[in-house]
Wavefront OBJ file of the C-alpha trace (Angstrom):
o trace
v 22.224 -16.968 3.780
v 19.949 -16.200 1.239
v 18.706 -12.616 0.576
v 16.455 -10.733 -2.051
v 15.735 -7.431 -3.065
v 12.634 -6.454 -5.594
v 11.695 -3.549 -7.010
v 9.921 -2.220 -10.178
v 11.932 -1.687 -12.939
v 11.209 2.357 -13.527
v 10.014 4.374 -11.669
v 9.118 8.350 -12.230
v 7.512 10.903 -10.807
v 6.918 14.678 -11.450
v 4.292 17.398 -12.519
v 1.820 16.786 -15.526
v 3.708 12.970 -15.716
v 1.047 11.605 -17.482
v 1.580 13.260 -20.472
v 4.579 11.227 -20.771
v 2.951 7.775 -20.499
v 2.716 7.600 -24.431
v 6.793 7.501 -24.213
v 6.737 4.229 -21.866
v 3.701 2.766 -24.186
v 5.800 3.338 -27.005
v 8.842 1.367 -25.513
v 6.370 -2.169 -26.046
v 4.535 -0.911 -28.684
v 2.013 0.885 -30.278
v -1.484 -0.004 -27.853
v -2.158 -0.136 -24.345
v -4.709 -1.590 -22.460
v -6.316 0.663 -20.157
v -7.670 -0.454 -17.091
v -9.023 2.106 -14.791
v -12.940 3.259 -13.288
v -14.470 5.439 -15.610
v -14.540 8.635 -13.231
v -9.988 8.205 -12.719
v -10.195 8.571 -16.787
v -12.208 11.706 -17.100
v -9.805 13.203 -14.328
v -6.809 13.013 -16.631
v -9.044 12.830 -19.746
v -7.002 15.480 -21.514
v -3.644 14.177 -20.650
v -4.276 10.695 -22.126
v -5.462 12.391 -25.464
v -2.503 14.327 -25.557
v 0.187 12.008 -24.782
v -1.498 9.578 -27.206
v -1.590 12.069 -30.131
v 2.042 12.950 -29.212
v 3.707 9.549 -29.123
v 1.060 7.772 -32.303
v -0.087 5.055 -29.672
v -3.674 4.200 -28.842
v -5.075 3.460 -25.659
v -8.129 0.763 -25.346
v -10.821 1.382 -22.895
v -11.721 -2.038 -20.907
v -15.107 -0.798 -19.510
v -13.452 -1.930 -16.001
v -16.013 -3.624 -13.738
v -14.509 -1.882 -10.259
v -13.502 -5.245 -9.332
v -10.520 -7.328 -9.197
v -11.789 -10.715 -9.774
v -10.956 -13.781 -11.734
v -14.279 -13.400 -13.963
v -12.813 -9.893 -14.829
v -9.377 -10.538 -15.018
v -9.994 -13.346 -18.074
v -12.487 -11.184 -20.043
v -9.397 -8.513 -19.843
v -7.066 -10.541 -20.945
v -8.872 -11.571 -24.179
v -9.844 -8.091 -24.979
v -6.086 -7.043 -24.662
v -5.538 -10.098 -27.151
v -8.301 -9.182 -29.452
v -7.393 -5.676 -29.088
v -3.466 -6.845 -30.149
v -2.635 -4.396 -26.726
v 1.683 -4.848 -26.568
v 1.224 -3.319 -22.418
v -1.458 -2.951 -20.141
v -1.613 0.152 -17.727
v -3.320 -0.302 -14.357
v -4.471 3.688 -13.688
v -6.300 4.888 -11.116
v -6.269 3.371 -6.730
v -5.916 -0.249 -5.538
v -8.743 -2.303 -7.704
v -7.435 -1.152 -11.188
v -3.889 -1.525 -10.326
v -4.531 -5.055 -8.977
v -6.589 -6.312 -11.818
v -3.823 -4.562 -14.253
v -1.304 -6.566 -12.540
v -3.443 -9.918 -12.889
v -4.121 -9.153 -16.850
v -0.335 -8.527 -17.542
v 1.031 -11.362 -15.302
v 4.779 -9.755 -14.582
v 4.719 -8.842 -17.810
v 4.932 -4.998 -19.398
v 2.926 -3.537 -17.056
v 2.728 0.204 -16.488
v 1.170 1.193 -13.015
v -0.317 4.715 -12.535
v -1.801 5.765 -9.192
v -4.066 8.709 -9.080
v -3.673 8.905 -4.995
v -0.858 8.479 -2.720
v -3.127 6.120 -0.328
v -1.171 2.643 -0.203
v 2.140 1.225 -1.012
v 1.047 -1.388 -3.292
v 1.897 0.431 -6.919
v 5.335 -0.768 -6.963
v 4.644 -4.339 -5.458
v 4.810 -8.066 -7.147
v 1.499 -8.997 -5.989
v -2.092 -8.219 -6.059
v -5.638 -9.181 -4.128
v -8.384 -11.061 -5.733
v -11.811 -10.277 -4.692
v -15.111 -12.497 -5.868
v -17.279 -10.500 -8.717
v -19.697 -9.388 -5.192
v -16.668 -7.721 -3.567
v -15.452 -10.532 -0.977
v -12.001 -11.580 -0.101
v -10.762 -14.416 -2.698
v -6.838 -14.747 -2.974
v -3.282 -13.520 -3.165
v -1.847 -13.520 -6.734
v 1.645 -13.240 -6.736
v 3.975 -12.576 -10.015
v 7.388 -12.994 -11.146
v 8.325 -9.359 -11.332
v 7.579 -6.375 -10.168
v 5.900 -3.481 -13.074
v 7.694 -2.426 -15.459
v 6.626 1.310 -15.137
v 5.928 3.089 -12.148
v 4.583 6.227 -13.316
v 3.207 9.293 -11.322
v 1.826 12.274 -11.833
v 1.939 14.730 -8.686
v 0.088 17.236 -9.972
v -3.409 14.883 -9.977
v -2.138 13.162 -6.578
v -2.267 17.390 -5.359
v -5.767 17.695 -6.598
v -6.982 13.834 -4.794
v -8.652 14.323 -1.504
v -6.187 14.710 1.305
v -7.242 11.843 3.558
v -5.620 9.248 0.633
v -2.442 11.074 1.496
v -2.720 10.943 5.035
v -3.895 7.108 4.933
v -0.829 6.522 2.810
v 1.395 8.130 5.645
v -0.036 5.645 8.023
v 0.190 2.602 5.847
v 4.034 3.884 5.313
v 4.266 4.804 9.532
v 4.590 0.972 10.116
v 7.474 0.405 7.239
v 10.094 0.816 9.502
v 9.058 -0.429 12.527
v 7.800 -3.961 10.983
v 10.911 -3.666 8.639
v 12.922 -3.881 12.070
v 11.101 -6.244 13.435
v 12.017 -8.749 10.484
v 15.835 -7.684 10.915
v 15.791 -8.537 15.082
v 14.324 -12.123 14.573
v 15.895 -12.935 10.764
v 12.973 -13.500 9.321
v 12.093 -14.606 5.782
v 10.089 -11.750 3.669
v 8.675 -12.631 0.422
v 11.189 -10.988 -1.863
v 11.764 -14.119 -3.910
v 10.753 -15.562 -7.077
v 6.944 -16.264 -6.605
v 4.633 -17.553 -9.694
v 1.081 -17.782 -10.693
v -1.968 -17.754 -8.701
v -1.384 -18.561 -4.740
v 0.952 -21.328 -6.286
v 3.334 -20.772 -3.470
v 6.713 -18.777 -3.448
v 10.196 -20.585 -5.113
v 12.466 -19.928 -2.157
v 11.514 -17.060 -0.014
v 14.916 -14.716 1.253
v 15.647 -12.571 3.859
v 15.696 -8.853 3.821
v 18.905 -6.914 2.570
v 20.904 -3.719 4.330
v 19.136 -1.905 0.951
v 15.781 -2.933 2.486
v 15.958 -2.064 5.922
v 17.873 1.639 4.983
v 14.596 2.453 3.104
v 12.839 1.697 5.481
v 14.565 3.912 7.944
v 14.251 6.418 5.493
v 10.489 5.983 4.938
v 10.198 6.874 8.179
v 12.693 9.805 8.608
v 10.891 11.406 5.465
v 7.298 11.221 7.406
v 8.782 12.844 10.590
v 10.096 15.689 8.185
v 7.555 16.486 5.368
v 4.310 14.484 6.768
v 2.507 17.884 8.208
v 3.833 20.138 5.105
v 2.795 17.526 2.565
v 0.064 17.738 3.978
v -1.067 21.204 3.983
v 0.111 21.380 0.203
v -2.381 18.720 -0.625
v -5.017 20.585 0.976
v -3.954 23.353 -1.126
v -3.962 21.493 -4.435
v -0.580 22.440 -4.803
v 2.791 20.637 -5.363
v 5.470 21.402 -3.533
v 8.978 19.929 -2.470
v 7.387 18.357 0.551
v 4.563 16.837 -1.266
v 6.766 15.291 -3.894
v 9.108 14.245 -0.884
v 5.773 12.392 0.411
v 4.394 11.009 -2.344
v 7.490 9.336 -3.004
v 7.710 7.684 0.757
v 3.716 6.469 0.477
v 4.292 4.847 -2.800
v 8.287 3.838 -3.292
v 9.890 4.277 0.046
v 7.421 2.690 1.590
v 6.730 -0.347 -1.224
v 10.307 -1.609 -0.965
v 10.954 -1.350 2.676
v 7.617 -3.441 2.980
v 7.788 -6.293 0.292
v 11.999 -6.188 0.226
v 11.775 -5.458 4.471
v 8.769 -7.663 5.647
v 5.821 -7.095 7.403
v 5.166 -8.082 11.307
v 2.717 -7.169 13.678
v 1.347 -4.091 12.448
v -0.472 -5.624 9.420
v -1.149 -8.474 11.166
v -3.330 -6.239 13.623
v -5.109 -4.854 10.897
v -6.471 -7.306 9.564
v -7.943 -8.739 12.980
v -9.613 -5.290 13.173
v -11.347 -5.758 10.050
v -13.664 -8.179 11.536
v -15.200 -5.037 13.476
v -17.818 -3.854 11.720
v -17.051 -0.120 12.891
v -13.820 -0.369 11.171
v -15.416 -0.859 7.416
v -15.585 2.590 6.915
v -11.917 3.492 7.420
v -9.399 3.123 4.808
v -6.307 0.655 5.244
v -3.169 2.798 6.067
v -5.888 4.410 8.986
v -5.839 1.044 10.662
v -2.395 0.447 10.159
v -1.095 3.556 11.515
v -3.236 2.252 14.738
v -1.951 -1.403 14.315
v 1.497 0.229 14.437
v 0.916 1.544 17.791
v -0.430 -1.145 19.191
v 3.049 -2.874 17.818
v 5.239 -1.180 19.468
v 3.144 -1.615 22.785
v 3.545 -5.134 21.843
v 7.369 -5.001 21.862
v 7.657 -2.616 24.827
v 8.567 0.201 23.190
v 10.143 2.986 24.773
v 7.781 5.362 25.726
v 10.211 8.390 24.088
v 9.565 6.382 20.672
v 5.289 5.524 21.353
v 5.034 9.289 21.776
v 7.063 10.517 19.059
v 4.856 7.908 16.542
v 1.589 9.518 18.417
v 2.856 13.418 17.777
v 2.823 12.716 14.022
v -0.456 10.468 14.027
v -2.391 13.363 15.551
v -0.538 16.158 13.413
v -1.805 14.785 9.939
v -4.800 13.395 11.460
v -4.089 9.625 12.142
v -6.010 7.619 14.091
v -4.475 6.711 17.506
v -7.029 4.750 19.413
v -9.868 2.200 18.819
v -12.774 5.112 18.652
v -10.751 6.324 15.896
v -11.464 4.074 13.575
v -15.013 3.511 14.499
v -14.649 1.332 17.606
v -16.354 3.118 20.396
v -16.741 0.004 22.623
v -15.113 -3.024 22.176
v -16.183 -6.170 24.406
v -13.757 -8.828 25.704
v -14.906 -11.317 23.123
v -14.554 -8.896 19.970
v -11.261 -8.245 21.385
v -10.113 -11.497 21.135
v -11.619 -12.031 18.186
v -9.298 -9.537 16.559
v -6.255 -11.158 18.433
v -7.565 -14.406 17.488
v -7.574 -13.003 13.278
v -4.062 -11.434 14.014
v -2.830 -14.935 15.043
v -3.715 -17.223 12.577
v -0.654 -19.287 11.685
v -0.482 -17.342 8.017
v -0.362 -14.118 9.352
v 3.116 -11.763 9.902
v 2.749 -11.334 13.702
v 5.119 -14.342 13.568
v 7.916 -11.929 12.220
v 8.160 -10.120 15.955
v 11.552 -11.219 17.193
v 9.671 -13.043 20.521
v 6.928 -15.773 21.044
v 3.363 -14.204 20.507
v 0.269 -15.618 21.752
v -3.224 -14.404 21.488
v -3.491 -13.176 24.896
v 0.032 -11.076 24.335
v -1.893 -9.370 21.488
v -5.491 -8.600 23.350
v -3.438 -7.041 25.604
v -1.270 -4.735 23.601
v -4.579 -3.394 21.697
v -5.993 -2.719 25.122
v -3.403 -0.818 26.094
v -2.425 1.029 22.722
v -6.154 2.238 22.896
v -5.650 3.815 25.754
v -2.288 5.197 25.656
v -3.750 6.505 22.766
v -7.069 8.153 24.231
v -5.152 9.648 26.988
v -2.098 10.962 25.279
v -4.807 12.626 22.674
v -6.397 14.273 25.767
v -3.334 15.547 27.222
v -2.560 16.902 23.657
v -5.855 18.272 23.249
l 1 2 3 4 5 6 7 8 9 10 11 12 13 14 15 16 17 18 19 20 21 22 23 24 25 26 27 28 29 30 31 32 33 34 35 36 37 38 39 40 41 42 43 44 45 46 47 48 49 50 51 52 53 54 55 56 57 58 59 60 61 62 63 64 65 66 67 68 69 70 71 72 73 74 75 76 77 78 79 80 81 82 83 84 85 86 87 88 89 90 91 92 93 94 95 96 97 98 99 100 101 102 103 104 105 106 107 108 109 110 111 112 113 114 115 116 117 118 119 120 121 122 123 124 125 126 127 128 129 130 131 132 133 134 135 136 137 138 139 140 141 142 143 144 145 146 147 148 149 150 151 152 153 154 155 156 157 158 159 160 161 162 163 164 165 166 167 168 169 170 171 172 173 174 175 176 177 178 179 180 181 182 183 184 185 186 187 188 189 190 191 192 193 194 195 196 197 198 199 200 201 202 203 204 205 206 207 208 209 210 211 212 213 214 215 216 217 218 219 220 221 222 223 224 225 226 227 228 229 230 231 232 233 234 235 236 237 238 239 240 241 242 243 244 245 246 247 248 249 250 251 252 253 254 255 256 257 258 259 260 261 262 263 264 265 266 267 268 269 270 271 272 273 274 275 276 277 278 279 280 281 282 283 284 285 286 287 288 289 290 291 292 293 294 295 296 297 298 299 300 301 302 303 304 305 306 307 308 309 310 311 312 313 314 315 316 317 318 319 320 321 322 323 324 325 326 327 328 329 330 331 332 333 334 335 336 337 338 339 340 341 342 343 344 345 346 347 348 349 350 351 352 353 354 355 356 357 358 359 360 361 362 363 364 365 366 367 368 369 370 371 372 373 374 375 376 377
């Protein structure tokens, strides 16, 4: 049986960070390209003049559109030629990561997140958009970054609800990480290559996976509320750190090394509703995770435990929570209908699922949901 474990290469995290990045630059050379929105380099400004000064590298601005697309993604790469750049550094949330990961292709790549919102930082893969904003492709690479580098004392000052969104994109780690485990399913932890050119033997998840995983969620349970008051505080404390560390690593192994299932698969139908726009990813998964485990016929002891945390930091736990006040049978099916395509991770539940099976279970996680938010409120 084959199995496969990826990860990035480095990864740190700790106060003021960022005045270390010059160190990491200096480990490929003497220039960096850096690709990040405008307003994510004035926030750390100071740091980035410092560390540069400090270590004799250079950083080169890219004048970063704001979107990952192929258009973008060339014109980077032959200003990093031009420019003679030895690394490129994605800094900043999901766009400039993604388009730093396209531009370096696998290849000394230093990602630094500015919010704790998703647990894509650490993963081998990225999302193309069109130069207007619209879903293009999957890239995948043959490595993970090289650097994972954080600084917790900007993620402190971000606006809360990043944090919180990252708690519910890491909520479903575990439970799709299990589902994967029950019907030995393949997750792509392989060797992919290039641009949607298909993976070179996908694997199934290891023990390593699956345990942090387990621990992703354990870690939310324990330091989700606290992390979150600390953020609202702008300050950084043990639970915080603790946090940061399950949105971003915990969380980005157990998924890409632990596989994905219904969870994500859910979310993605619900971004067909246009009431769901507004809401950020890890909101709709932390209610794609509910609807999940009313999928698999979760114990009830487990549903309410997952709907205690959602509604301490704030999750959403029903439809009307992300913007879906009324939902028609049709819509509804719609979204099932998205969840199901034959491409999607749904197929990772250890039991057949049909379309029908999945209307169902978002019927009744929205209202388990609405009444167990009642009761509790």
């Amino acid at each position: 049986m084959r199995k496969a474990f990826i990860c990035p290469t480095k990864y740190v995290q700790g106060e003021d960070e960022i005045l270390n990045l010059g160190y990491f630059v200096e480990t490929f050379g003497d220039s960096a390209l850096l690709i990040a929105h405008p307003d994510d380099v004035k926030r750390v400004q100071e740091k980035l003049k410092r560390t540069a000064e400090k270590f004799n590298i250079r950083f080169v601005e890219s004048g970063f559109c704001g979107e990952c697309s192929r258009r973008e993604v060339a014109r980077l790469q032959e200003l990093a030629k031009e420019s003679k750049c030895t690394c490129t550094i994605g800094l900043g949330g999901g766009k400039a990561i993604d388009t730093a990961k396209c531009v370096a292709e696998g290849e000394n790549l230093i990602v630094v997140p500015t919010i704790a919102a998703t647990d894509a930082p650490t993963s081998h893969s990225a999302v193309l958009y069109t130069p207007e904003g619209a879903f293009d492709d999957y890239a995948y690479f043959k490595q993970s970054p090289s650097v994972i580098l954080i600084d917790t004392t900007v993620i402190a000052h971000a606006p809360v609800r990043f944090l919180v969104s990252g708690m519910g994109d890491a909520l479903s780690t575990f439970f799709e990480a299990r589902a994967n485990v029950q019907s030995y399913s393949k997750v792509n932890a392989g060797l992919p290559c290039g641009f949607r050119e298909g993976v070179c033997g996908e694997a199934r998840g290891t023990k390593a996976a699956f345990a942090l995983a387990s621990l992703c969620y354990e870690s939310l349970l324990e330091d989700g509320w606290k992390a979150k008051i600390a953020c609202e505080n702008h300050v950084v404390t043990e639970s915080l750190e603790k946090i940061i560390e399950t949105n971003i690593l915990l969380s980005g192994l157990g998924f890409e090394s632990g596989g994905l299932a219904a969870a994500h698969a859910i979310h993605d139908g619900l971004t067909i509703l246009e009431g769901t726009h507004k809401y950020f990813h890890g909101e709709k998964v932390a209610f794609g995770t509910i609807a999940q485990l009313t999928l698999e016929n979760a114990p009830m002891e487990e549903i309410e435990e997952v709907l205690d945390f959602c509604l301490s930091i704030g999750l959403p736990v029903c439809l009307e929570d992300i913007g879906v006040d009324h939902i028609t049978e049709e819509e509804l099916y719609q979204v099932a209908e998205k969840a199901c395509i034959p491409e999607e991770s749904i197929y990772a539940m250890p039991f057949p699922i049909t379309v029908e099976k999945v209307a169902a279970a978002i019927t009744l996680a929205d209202s388990i949901g609405k009444e167990y938010k009642t009761l509790k409120c």
